[in-house]
TORKOL-4160 file (C-alpha; in steps of 0.2 Angstrom, whole numbers, padded with zeros to 4 digits, m for minus):
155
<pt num="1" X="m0006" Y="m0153" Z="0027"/>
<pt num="2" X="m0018" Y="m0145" Z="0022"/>
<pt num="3" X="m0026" Y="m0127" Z="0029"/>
<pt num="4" X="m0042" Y="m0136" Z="0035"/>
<pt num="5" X="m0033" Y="m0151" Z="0042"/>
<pt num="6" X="m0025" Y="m0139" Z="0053"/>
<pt num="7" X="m0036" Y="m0131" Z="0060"/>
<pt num="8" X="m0046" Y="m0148" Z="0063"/>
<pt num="9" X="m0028" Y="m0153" Z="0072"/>
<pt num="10" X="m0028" Y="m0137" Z="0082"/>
<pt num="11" X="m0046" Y="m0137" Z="0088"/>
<pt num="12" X="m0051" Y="m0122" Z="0076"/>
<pt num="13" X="m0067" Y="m0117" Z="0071"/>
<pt num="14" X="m0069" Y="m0103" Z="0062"/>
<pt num="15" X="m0082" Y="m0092" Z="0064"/>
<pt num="16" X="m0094" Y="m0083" Z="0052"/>
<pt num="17" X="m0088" Y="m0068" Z="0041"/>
<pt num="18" X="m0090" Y="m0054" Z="0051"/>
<pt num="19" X="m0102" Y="m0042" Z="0042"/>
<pt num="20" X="m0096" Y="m0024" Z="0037"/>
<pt num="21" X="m0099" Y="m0010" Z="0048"/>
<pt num="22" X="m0099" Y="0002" Z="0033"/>
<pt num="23" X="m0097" Y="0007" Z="0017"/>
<pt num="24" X="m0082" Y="m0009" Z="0010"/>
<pt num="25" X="m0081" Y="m0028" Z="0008"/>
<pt num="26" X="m0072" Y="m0037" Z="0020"/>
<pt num="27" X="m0060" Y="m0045" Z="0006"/>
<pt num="28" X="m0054" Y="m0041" Z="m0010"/>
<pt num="29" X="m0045" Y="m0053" Z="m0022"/>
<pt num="30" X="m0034" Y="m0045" Z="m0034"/>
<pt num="31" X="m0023" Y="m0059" Z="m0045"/>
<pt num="32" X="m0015" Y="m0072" Z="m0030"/>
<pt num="33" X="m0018" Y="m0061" Z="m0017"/>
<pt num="34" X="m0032" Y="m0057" Z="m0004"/>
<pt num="35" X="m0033" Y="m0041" Z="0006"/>
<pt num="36" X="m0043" Y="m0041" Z="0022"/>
<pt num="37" X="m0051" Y="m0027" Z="0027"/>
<pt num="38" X="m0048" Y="m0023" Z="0047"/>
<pt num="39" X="m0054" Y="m0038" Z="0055"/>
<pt num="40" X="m0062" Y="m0033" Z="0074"/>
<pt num="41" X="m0060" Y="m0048" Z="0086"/>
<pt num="42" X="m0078" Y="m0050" Z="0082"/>
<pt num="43" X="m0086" Y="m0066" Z="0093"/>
<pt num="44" X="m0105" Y="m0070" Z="0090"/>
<pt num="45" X="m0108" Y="m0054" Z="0083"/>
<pt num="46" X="m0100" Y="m0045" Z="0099"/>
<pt num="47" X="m0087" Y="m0038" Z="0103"/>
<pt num="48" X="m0077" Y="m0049" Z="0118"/>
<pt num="49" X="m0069" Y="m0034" Z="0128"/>
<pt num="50" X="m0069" Y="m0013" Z="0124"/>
<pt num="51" X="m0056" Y="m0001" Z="0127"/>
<pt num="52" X="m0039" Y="0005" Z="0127"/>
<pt num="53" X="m0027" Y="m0006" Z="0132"/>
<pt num="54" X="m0013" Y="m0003" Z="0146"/>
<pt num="55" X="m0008" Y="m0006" Z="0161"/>
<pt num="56" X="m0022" Y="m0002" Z="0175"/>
<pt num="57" X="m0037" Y="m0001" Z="0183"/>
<pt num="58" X="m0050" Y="m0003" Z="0166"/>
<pt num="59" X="m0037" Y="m0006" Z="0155"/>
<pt num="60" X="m0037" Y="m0023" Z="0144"/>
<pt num="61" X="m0022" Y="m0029" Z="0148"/>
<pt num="62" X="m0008" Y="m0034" Z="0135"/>
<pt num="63" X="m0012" Y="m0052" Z="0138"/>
<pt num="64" X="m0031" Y="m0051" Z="0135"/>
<pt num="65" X="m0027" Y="m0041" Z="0119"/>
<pt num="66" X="m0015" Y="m0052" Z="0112"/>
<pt num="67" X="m0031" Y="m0065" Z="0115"/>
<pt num="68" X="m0041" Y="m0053" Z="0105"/>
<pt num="69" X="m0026" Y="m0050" Z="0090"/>
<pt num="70" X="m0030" Y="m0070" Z="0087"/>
<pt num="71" X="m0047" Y="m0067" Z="0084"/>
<pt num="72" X="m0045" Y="m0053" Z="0074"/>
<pt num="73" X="m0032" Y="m0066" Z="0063"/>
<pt num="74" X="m0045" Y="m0079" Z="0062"/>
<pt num="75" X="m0059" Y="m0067" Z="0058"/>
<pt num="76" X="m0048" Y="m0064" Z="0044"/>
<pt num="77" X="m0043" Y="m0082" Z="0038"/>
<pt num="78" X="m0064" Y="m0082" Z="0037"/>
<pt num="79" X="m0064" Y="m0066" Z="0028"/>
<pt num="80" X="m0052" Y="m0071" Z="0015"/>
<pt num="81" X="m0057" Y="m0090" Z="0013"/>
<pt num="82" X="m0077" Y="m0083" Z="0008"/>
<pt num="83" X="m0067" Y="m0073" Z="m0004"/>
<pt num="84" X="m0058" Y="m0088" Z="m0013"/>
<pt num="85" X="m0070" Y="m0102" Z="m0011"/>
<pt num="86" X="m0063" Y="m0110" Z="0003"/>
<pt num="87" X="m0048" Y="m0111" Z="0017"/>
<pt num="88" X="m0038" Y="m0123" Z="0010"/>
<pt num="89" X="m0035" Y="m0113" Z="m0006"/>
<pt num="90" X="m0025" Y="m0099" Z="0005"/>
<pt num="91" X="m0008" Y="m0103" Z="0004"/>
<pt num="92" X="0002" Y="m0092" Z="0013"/>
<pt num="93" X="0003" Y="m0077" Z="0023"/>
<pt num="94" X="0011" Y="m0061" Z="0018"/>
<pt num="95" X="0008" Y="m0046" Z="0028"/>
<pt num="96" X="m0001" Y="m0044" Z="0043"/>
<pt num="97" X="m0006" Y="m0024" Z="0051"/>
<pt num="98" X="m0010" Y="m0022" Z="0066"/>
<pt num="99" X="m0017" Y="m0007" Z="0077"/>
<pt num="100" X="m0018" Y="m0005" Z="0095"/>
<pt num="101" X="m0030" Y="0006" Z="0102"/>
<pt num="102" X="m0020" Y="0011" Z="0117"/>
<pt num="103" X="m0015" Y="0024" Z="0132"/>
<pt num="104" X="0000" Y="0034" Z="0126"/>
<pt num="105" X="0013" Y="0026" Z="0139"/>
<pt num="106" X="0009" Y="0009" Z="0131"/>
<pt num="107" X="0023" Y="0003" Z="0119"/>
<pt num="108" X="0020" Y="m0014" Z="0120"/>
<pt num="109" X="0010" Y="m0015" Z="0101"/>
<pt num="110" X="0019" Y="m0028" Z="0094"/>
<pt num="111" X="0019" Y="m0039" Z="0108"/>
<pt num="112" X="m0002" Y="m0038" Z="0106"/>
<pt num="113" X="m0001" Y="m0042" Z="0086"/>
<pt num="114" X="0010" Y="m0057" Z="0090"/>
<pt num="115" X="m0008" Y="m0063" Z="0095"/>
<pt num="116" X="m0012" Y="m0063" Z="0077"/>
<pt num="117" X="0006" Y="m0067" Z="0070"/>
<pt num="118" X="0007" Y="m0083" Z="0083"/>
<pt num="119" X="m0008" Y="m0091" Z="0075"/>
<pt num="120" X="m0006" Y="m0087" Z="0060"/>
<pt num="121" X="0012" Y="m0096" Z="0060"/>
<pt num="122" X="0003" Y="m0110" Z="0071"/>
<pt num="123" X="m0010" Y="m0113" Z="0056"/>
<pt num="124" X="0001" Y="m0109" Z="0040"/>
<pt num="125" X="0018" Y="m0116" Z="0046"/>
<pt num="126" X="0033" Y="m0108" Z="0036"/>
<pt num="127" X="0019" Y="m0100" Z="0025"/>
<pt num="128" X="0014" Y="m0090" Z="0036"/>
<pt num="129" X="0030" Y="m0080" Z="0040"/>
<pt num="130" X="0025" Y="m0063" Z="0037"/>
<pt num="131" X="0031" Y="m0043" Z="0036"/>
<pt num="132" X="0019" Y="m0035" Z="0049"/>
<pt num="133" X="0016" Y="m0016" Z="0056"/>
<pt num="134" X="0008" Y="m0014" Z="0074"/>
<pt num="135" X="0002" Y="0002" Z="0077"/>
<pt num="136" X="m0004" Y="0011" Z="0092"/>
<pt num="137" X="m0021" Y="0021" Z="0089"/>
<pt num="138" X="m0030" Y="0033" Z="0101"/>
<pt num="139" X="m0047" Y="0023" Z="0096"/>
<pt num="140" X="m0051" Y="0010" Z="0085"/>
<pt num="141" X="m0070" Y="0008" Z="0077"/>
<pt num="142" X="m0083" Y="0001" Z="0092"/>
<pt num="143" X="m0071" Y="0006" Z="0102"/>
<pt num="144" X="m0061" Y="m0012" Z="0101"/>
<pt num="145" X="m0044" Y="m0013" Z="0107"/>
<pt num="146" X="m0037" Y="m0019" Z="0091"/>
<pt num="147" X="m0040" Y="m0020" Z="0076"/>
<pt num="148" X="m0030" Y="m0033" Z="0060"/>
<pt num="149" X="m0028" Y="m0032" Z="0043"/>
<pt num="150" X="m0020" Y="m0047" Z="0033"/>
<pt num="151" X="m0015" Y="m0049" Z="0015"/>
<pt num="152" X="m0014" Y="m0068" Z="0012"/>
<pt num="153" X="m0009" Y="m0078" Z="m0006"/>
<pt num="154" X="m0019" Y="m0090" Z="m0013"/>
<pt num="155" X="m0019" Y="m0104" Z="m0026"/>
């Protein structure tokens, strides 16, 4: 199936590439593969939710940012499809990075980037198995509580 069905099957729609917020591009093709700069979980040209995330009174919780991990991962797919002409000529996912802005007793990073990891696998199938990081920050740019970074193949 392709990239395209799938996301048509899943109820999908990707968003706009979300413009850089300085000096870089956000995706670089070198031979089959596509580097993503970080991706911010970016909606409408806003961010959905600031902070650091925690348990606690103004705290984004792990939940919410796990929901926000997702839209960094398709904020990526966008980023990278612009890059290669289109979505369905990704074909796989190969490393996924992932930073949590977070309060220092938080431990629970990976558990936010399987946001990202989940739908990638959800859109990619088998292809998009992937190595992956998740990294807890003291801040993150606009003050977003993560912050992904993907590195996909492509035909």
């Amino acid at each position: 199936m392709s990239v395209s069905a799938r996301l048509a099957e899943l109820g999908i729609e990707l968003g706009s590439v979300v413009p850089p917020l300085a000096a870089y591009i956000p995706a670089k093709v070198h031979g089959d593969l596509v580097y993503t700069a970080g991706q911010l979980p970016m909606v409408d040209g806003a961010l959905p939710a600031t902070g650091k995330v925690g348990e606690g009174e103004g705290l984004v919780s792990a939940d919410d940012a796990a929901a926000l991990a997702r839209q960094c991962a398709l904020n990526a797919i966008a980023a990278a499809a612009a890059a290669v002409g289109g979505v369905d000529r990704l074909t796989g996912v190969l490393k996924v990075t992932g930073f949590v802005a977070s309060v220092p007793e938080f431990t629970g990073q990976p558990v936010v980037i399987n946001g990202a990891s989940s739908v990638l696998g959800e859109i990619f199938g088998d292809a998009g198995r992937h190595a992956r990081s998740a990294v807890g920050v003291p801040v993150l740019p606009l003050d977003s509580p993560v912050e992904v970074e993907v590195v996909f193949s492509h035909a």
